[in-house]
C-alpha positions as CSV (number, residue, x, y, z in Angstrom):
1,X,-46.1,-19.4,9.9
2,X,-47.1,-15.5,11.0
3,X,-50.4,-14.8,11.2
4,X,-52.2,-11.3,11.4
5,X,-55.4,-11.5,13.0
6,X,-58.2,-8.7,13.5
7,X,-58.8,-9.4,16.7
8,X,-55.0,-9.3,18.0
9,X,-54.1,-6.0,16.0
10,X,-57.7,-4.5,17.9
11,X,-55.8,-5.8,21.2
12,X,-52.4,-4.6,20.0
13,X,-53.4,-0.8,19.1
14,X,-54.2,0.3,22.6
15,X,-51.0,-1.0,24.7
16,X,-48.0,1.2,25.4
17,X,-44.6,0.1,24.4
18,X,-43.3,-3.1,26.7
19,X,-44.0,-6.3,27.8
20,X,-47.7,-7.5,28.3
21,X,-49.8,-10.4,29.0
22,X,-53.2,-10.9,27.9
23,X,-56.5,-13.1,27.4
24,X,-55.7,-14.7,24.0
25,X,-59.0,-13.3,21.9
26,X,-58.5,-16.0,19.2
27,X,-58.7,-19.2,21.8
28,X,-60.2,-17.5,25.0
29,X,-63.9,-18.9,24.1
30,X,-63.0,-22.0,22.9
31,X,-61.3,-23.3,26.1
32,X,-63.4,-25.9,28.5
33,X,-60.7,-24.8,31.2
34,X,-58.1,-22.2,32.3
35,X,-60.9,-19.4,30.8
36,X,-58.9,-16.7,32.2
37,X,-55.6,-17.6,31.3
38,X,-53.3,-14.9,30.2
39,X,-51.6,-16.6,27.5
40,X,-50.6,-14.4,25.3
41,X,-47.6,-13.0,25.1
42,X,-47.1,-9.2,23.5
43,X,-44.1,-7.4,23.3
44,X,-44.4,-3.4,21.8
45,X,-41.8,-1.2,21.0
46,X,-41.2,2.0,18.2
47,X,-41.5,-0.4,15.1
48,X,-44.3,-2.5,16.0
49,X,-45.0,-5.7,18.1
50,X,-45.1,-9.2,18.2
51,X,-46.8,-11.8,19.8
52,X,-47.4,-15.1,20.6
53,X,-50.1,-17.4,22.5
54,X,-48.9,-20.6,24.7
55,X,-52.0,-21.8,24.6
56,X,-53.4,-22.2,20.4
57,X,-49.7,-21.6,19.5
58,X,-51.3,-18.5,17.1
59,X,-48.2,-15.8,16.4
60,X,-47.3,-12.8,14.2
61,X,-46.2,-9.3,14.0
62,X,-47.7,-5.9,13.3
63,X,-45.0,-3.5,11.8
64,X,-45.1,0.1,10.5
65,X,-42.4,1.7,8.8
66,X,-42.0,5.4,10.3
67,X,-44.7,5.9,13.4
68,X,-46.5,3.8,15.7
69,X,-49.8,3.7,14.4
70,X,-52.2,0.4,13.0
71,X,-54.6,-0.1,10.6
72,X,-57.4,-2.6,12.3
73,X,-59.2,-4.8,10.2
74,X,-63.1,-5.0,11.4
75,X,-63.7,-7.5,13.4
76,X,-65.4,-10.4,11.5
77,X,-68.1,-12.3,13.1
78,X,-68.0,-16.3,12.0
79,X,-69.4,-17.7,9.8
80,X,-68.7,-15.2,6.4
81,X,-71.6,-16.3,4.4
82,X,-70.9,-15.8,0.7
83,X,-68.5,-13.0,1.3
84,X,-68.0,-11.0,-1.7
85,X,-64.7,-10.3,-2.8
86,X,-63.4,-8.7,-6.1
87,X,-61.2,-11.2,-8.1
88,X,-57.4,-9.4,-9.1
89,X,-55.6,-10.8,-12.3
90,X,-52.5,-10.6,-10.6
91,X,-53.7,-13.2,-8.0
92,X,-55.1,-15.3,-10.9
93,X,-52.0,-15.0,-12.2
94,X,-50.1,-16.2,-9.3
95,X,-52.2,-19.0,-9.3
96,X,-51.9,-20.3,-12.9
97,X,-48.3,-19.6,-12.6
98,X,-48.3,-22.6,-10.4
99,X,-50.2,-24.8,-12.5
100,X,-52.6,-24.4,-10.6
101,X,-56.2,-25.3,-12.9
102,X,-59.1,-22.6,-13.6
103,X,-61.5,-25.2,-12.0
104,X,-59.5,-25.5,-8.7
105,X,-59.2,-21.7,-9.1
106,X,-63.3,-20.5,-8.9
107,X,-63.8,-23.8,-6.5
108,X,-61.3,-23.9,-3.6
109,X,-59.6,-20.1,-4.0
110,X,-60.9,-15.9,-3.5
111,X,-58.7,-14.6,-6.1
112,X,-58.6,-10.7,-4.7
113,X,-57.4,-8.3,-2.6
114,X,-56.1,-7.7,1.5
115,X,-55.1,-5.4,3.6
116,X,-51.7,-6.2,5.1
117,X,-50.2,-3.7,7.6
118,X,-52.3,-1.0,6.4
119,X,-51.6,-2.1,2.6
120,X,-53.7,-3.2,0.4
121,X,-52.4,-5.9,-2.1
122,X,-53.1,-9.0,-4.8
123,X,-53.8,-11.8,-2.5
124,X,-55.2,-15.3,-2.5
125,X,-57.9,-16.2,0.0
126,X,-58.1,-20.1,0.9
127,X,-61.9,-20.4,2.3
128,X,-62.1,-22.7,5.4
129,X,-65.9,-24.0,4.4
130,X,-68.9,-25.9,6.6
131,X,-71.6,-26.5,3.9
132,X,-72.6,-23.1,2.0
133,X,-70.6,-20.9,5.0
134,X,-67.4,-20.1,5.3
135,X,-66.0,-20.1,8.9
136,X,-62.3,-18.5,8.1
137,X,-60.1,-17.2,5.4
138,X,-56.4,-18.0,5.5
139,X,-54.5,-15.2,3.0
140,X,-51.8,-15.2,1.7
141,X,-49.7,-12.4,-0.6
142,X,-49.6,-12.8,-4.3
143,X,-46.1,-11.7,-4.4
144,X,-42.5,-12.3,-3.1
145,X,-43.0,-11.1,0.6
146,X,-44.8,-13.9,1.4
147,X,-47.4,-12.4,4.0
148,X,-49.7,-14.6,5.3
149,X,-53.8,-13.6,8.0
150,X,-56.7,-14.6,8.6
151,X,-60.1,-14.3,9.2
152,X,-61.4,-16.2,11.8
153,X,-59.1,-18.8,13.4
154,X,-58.9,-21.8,10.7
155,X,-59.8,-24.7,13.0
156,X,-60.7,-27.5,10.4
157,X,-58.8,-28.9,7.7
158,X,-59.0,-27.6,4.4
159,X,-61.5,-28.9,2.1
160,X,-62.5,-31.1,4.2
161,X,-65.9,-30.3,3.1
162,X,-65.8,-32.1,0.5
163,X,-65.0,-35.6,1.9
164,X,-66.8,-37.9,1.6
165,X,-67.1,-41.0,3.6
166,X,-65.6,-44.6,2.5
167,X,-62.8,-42.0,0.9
168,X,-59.0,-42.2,1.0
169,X,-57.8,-39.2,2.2
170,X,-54.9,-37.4,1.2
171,X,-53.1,-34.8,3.5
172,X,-50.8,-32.1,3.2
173,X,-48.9,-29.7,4.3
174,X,-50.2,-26.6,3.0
175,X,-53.2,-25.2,0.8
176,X,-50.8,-24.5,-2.1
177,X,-50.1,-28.5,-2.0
178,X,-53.5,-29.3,-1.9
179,X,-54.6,-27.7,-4.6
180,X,-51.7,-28.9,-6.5
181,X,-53.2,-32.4,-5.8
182,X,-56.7,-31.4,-6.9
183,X,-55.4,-29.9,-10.2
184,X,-54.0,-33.3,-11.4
185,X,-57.0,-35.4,-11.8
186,X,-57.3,-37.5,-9.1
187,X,-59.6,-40.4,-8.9
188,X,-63.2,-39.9,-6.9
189,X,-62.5,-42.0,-4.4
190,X,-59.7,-39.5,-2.5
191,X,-59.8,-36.3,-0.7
192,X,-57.4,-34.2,-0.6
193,X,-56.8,-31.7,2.4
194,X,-54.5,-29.4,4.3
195,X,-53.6,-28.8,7.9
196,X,-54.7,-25.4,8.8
197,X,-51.4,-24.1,10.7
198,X,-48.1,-24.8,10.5
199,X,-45.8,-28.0,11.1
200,X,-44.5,-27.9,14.4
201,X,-40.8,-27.8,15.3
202,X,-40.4,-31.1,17.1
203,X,-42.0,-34.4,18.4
204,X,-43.6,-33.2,21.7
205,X,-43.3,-35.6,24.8
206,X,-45.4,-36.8,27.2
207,X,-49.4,-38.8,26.6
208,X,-51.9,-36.6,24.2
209,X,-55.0,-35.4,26.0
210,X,-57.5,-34.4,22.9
211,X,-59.1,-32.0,25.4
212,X,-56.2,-30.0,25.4
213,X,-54.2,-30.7,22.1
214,X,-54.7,-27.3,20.9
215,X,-52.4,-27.4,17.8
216,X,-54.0,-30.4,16.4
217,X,-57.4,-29.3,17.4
218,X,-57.7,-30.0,13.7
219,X,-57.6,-33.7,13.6
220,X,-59.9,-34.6,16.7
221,X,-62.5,-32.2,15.1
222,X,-62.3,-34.5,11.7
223,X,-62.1,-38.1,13.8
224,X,-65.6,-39.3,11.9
225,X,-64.2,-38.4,8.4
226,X,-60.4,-39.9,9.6
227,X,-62.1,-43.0,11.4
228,X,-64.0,-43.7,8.0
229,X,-61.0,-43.3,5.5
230,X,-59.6,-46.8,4.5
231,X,-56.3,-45.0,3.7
232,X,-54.7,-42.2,4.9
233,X,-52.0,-40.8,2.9
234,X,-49.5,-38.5,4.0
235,X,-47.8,-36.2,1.8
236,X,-46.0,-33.6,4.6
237,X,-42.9,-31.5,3.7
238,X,-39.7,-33.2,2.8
239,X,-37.7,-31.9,5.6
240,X,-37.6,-31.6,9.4
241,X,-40.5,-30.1,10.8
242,X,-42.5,-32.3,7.9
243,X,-40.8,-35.2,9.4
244,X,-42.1,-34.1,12.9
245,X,-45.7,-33.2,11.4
246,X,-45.8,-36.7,10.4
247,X,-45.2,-38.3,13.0
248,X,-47.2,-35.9,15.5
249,X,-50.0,-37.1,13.1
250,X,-49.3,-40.8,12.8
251,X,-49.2,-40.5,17.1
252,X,-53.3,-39.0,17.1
253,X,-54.5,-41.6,14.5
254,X,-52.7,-44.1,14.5
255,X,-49.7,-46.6,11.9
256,X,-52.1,-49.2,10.3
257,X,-53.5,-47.2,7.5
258,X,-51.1,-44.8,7.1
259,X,-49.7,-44.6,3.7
260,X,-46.5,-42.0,2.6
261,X,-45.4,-40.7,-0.9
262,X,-42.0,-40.2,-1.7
263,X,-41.5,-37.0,-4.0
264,X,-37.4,-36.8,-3.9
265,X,-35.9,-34.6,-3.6
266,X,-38.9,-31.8,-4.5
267,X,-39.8,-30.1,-1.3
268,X,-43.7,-30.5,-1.9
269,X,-46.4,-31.4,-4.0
270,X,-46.5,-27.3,-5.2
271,X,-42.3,-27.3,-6.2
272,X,-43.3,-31.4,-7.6
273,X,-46.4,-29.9,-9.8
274,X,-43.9,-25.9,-11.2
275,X,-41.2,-28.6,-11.9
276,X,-42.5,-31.9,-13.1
277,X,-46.1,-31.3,-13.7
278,X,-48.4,-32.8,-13.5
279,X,-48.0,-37.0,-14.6
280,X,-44.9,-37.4,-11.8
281,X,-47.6,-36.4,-9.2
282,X,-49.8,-39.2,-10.5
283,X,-47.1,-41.8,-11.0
284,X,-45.9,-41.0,-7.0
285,X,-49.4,-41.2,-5.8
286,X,-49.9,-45.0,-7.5
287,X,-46.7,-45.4,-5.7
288,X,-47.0,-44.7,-2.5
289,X,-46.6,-47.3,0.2
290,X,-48.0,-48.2,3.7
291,X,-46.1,-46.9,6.2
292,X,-43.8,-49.8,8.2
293,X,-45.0,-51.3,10.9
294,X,-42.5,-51.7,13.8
295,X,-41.7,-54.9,13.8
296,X,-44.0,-56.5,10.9
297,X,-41.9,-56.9,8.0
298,X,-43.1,-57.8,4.3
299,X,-41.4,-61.1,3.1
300,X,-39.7,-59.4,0.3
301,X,-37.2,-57.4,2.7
302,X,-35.9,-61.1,3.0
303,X,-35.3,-62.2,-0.7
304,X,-31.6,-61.3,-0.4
305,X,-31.3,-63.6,2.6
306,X,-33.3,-66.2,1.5
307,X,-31.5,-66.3,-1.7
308,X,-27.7,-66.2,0.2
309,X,-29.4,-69.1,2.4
310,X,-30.2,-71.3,-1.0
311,X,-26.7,-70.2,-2.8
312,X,-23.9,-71.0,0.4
313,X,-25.8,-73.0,2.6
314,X,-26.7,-73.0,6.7
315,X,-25.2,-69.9,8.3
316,X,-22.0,-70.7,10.9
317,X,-21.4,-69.6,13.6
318,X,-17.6,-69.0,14.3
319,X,-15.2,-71.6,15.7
320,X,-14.4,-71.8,19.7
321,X,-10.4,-71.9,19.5
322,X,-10.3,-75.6,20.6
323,X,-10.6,-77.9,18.1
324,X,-12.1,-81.1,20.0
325,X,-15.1,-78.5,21.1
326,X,-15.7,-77.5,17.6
327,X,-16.9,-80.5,16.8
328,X,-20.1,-79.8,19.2
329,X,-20.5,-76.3,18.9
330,X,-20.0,-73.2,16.9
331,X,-20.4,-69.4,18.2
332,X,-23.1,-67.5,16.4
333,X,-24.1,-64.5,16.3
334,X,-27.4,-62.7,17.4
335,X,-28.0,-65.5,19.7
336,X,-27.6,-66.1,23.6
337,X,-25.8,-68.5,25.4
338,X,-26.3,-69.5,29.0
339,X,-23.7,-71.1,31.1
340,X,-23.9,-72.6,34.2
341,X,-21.8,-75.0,36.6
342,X,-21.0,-74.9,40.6
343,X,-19.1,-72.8,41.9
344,X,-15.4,-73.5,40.8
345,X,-16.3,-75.1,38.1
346,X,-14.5,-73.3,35.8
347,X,-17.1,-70.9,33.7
348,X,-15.9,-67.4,33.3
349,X,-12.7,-68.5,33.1
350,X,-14.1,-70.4,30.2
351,X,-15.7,-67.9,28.5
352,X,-13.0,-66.2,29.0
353,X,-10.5,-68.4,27.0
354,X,-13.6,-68.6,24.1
355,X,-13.3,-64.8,24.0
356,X,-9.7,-64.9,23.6
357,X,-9.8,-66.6,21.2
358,X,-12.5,-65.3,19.2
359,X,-10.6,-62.2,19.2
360,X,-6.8,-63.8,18.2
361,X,-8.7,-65.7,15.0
362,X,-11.6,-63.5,14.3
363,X,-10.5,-60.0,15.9
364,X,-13.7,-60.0,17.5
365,X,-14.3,-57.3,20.4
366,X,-15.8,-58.1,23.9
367,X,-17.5,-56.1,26.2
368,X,-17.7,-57.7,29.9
369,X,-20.1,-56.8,32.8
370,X,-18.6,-58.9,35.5
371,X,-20.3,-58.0,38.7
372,X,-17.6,-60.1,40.9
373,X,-14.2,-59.2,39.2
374,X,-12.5,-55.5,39.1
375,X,-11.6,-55.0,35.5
376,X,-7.6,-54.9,36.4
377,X,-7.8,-58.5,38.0
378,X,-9.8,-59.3,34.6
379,X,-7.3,-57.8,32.2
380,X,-4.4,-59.8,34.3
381,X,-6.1,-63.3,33.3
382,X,-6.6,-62.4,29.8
383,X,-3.0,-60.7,29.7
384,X,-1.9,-64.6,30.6
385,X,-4.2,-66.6,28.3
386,X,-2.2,-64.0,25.4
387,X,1.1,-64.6,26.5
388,X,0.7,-68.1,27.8
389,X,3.1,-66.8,31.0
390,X,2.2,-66.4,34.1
391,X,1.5,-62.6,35.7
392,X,2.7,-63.4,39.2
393,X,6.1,-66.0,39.9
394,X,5.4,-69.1,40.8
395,X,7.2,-71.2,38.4
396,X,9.9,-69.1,36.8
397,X,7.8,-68.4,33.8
398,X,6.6,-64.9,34.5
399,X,6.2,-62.8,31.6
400,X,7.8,-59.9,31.1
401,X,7.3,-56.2,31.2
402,X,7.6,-55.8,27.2
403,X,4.9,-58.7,27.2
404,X,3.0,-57.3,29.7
405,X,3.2,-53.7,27.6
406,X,2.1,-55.8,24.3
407,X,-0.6,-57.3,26.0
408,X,-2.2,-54.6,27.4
409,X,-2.6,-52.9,23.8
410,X,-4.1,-56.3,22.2
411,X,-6.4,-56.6,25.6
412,X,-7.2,-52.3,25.2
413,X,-8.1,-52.9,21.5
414,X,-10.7,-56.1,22.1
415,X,-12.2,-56.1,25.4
416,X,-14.4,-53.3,27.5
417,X,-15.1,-53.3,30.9
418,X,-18.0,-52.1,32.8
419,X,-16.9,-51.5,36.4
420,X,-19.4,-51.7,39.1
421,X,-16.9,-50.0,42.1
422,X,-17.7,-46.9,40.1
423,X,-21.0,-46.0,38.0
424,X,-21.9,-48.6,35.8
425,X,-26.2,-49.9,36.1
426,X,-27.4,-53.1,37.7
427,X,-30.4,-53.0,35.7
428,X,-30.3,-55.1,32.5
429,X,-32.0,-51.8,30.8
430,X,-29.0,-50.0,32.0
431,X,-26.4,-52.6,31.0
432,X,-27.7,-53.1,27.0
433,X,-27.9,-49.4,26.6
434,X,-24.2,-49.6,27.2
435,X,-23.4,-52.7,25.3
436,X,-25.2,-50.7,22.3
437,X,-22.9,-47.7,22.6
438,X,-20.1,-50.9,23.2
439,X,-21.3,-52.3,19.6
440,X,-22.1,-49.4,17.6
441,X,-19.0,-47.4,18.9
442,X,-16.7,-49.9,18.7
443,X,-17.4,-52.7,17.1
444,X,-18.3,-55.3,19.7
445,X,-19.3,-58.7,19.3
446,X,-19.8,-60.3,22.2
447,X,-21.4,-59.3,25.6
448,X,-20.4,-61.2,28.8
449,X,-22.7,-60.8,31.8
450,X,-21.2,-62.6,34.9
451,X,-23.5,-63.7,36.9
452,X,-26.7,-63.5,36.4
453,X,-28.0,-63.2,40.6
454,X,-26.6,-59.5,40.8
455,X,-28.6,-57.8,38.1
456,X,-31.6,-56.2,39.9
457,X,-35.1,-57.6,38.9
458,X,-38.3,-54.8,39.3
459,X,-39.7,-55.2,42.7
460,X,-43.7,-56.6,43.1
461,X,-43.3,-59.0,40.0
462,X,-43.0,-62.9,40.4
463,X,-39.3,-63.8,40.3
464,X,-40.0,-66.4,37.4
465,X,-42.1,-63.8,35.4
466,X,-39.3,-61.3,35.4
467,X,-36.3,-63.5,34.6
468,X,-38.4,-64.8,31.5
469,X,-38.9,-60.7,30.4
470,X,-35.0,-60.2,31.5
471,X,-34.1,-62.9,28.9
472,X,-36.3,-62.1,26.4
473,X,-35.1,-58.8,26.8
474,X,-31.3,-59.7,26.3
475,X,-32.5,-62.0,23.4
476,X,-34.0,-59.5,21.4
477,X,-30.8,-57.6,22.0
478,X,-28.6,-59.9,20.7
479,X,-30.7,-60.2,17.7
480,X,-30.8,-56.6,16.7
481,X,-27.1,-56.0,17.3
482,X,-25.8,-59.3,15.6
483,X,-23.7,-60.3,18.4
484,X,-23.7,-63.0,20.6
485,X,-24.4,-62.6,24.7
486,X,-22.5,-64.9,27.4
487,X,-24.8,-64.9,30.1
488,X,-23.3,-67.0,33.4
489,X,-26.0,-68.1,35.8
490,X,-25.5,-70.5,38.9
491,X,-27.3,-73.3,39.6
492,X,-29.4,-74.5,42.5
493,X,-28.2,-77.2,44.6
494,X,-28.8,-80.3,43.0
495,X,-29.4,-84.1,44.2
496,X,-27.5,-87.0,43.5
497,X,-27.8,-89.8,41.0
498,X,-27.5,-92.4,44.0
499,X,-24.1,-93.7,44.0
500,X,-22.9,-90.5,45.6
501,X,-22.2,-88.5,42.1
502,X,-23.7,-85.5,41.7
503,X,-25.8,-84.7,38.9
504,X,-24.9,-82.4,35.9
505,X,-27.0,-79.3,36.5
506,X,-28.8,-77.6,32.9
507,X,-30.8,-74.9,32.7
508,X,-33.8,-76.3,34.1
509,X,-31.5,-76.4,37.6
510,X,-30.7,-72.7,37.4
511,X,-32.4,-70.8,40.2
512,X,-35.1,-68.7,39.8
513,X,-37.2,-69.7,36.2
514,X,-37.3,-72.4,34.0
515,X,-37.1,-69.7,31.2
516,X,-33.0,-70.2,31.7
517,X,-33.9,-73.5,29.5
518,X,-36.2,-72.3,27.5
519,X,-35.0,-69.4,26.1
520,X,-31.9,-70.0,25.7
521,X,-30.1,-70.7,22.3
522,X,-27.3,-72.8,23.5
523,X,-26.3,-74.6,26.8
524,X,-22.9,-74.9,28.0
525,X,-22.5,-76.1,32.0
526,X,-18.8,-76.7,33.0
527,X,-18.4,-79.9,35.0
528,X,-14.9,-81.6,37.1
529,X,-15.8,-85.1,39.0
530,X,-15.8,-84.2,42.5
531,X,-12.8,-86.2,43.3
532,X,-10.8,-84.4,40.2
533,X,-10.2,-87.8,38.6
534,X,-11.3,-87.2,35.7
535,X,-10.3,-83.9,33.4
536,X,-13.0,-81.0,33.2
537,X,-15.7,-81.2,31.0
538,X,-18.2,-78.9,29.1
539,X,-21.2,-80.2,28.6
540,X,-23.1,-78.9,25.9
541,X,-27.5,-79.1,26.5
542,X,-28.9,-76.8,24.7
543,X,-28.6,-76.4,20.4
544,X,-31.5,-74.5,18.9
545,X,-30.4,-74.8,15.7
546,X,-28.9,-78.1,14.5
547,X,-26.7,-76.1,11.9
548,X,-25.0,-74.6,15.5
549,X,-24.1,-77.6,16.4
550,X,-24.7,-80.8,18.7
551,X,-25.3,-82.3,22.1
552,X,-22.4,-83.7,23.6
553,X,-19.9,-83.8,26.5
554,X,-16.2,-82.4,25.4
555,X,-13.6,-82.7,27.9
556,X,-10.8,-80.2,28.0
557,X,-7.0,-79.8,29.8
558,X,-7.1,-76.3,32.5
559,X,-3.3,-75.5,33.2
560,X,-4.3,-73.7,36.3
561,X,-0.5,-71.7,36.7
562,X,-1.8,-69.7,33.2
563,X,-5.3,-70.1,33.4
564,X,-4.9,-71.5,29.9
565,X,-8.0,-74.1,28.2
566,X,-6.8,-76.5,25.6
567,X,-7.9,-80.1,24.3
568,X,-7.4,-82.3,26.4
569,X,-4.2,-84.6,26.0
570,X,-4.9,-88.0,28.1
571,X,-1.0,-87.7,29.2
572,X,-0.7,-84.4,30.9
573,X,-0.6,-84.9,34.4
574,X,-4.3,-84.4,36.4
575,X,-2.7,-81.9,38.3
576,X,-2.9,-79.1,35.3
577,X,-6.8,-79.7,35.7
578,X,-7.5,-78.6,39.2
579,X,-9.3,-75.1,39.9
């Protein structure tokens, strides 16, 4: 919004044409610091000048059609104590046009006349009021140029004299929405008022120091009347620098008694009140609804789920590929598996083989961050769990280059790969900002993060402390992207059970926090006897859910020349199972 003030066009009239800096006369003796600022910004030539401040964010522009010449308004000394101004039909007019009642008319308007660039025309005068005095005037044109002054910088809300305390109050936009508001017949118990400037064009960043908030000088000068208000309800512009006025207010006060109204499509209350009149604005007030809380939900945005939940049954998760382990265990989504075993054991290959097939039966996409394998030596295992052949020749079952050609496509179409010899983060931040992009960019499903030891943990916390937030972290993750998260962690050494077998480590023996138990959905550790007697084994400690599945011990067959997992077939010789 332009404004004209008296004070600037004084300023204006005595510089040449050019560039020029100068006190800004509207903020200058408001300021508690940087008094003698130059923060205005005037630029002059042959038609006129504009100008802005950096400081109160005040602009307009003086313009004359043939010569350089102004017309300075007096300068107006605050307050205006019942100024007397003529009242013009035309701007009574303009008014009722609007819908706008005769009471709201003598109370909250000066139906008259102002001087513009020298002209003189209908105008409406919106009194900025303490008690009997009024401290500014915002005008504004009763006609299609739209020209907006004022006297005295508006610092207050409008009407916001007339609050009273215990009230709801009601803000908007403009003066022209407020008095639509008032003309309705709105209960006693809510206030109505305007911002005194315009919305601004986006959310500004960085903390909000009330000392020097300049455009919202506004709101900490009403904080008693804003404090008191059981509800605050917003009613901003429906479209993007409303959107950002919003929020820039919800930021100064505050979510938990912010309540919005939803017009439609009408652009404000004013185009709500020419168009509907004045019952729609009444029905959309009773209407209007609490702003949501981040994170704090009402039960009914559940109904649909707790209703699919009574019709079909427990959720399922989906199956593993290998039949003899679907008995234990299902794959679910928005949940977090942690896998552990010593080294050799077996678990990325694992997970590997459950991503392989997850993606053959369900087409679901991977993306891996796999701090201790290059993506190509990565895409050469999965290339021979597809084909079931072997990459290099060992045994004269190599797979071909048409093979090899078909399974790079399937791998290129399912899997990602982050690859840590070139840019990708070691910070968990880092690597969930990518799987995000990995899920809403391509459809992703899983997220494998092998191992755990190499992500970097923020320096000065206690080790346990920050793997619990890591997790937690990754948890919420999963949750909000509705897929599931392999994360591989290694154990600490473990002791024996005294007849020289070692014990089967969980995830209370993963290093660093017992949170790896805790707060994980489901267990998996893979497990071979010592003496590779006995076939491999997954061993599954962890089910938060019983519908997921159950505690249990599955062994499995490894056919180590392919790097294939299957259900274990008591005949096949134990050499297919070493590692």
């Amino acid at each position: 919004m332009q404004q004209i003030v008296p004070e600037i066009e004084r300023l204006v009239a005595n510089l040449s044409i050019g560039q020029h800096k100068e006190k800004c006369p509207v903020c200058i003796d408001q300021r508690e610091k940087n008094r003698h600022d130059k923060s205005l910004s005037i630029k002059v030539d042959a038609k006129g000048a504009q100008y802005q401040c950096h400081h109160c964010d005040i602009s307009g522009g003086i313009f004359t059609d043939n010569e350089w010449s102004f017309d300075v308004a007096p300068m107006v000394k605050k307050p205006i104590s019942r100024p007397s101004y003529s009242t013009n039909d035309m701007a009574v007019q303009y008014l009722k046009k609007r819908n706008i009642s005769d009471a709201v008319i003598k109370s909250h308007t000066i139906p008259g006349e102002y001087r513009f660039n020298g002209k003189t025309v209908p105008a409406v005068g919106f009194p900025y009021r303490e008690g009997n005095d009024i401290n500014a005037i915002k005008w504004r044109s009763a006609d299609t140029e739209k020209r907006f002054s004022q006297e005295n910088v508006c610092e207050d809300f409008f009407n916001i004299h007339n609050y009273k305390k215990g009230n709801d109050i009601l803000i908007c936009e403009g003066e022209l929405d407020a008095l639509s508001w008032l003309s309705v017949g709105l209960p006693d118990n809510l206030t109505v008022l305007s911002i005194p400037n315009g919305a601004p064009a986006r959310v500004k960043d960085g903390k909000i120091d009330p000392n020097d908030d300049n455009k919202f000088k506004y709101i900490w000068r009403a904080k008693k009347q804003l404090d008191s208000a059981p509800r605050i309800i917003l009613n901003t512009d429906n479209d993007g620098p409303g959107n950002v006025l919003a929020e820039e207010i919800m930021r100064r006060i505050g979510r938990s008694k912010i309540w919005t109204i939803d017009l439609e499509d009408h652009k404000d209350a004013a185009d709500a009140l020419n168009q509907e009149g004045t019952g729609y604005l009444l029905e959309h007030l009773e209407d209007s609804e609490p702003i949501p809380t981040i994170g704090l939900h009402r039960a009914d945005t559940f109904f649909d789920a707790l209703h699919e939940l009574y019709d079909n049954g427990q959720m399922s998760g989906a199956h593993t590929g290998l039949s003899s382990l679907d008995k234990f265990v299902q794959i679910p989504m928005g949940m977090v598996s942690v896998v552990t075993g010593f080294p050799s054991s077996g678990k990325s290959d694992f997970i590997d083989q459950i991503c392989v097939n997850l993606a053959e039966s369900m087409g679901y996409k991977t993306v891996y961050c796999s701090f201790e394998k290059p993506p190509e030596l990565h895409m050469m295992q999965l290339a021979q769990k597809r084909t079931k052949k072997e990459f290099f020749d060992s045994t004269g079952n190599r797979m071909n280059l048409d093979e090899l050609d078909s399974a790079k496509q399937w791998i290129s179409e399912h899997f990602l790969f982050m690859d840590y010899r070139r840019d990708s983060p070691s910070e968990i931040e880092g690597i969930l900002d990518i799987a995000s992009n990995a899920v809403m960019q391509m459809g992703c499903r899983i997220l494998v993060i092998d191992p755990y030891n190499y992500i970097e943990l923020s320096k000065g916390g206690k080790e346990t402390d920050e793997i619990s937030a890591l997790l937690t972290k990754v948890q919420q993750w999963a949750k909000s992207h509705d897929a599931h998260v392999f994360f591989i962690a290694h154990p600490t050494k473990v002791g024996s059970d005294g007849r020289n077998q070692k014990i089967v480590p969980t995830g209370n023996d993963v290093s660093g926090s017992a949170a790896w138990y805790a707060k994980a959905d489901l267990g998996w550790t893979l497990w071979r006897d010592p003496h590779d007697i006995d076939p491999p084994e997954v061993h599954i400690w962890k089910i938060r859910w019983s519908w997921i599945g159950n505690h249990g011990v599955c062994p499995l067959r490894f056919d180590r020349t392919i790097g294939v997992w299957s259900d274990y077939a008591p005949s096949v010789d134990n050499d297919d199972w070493d590692f």
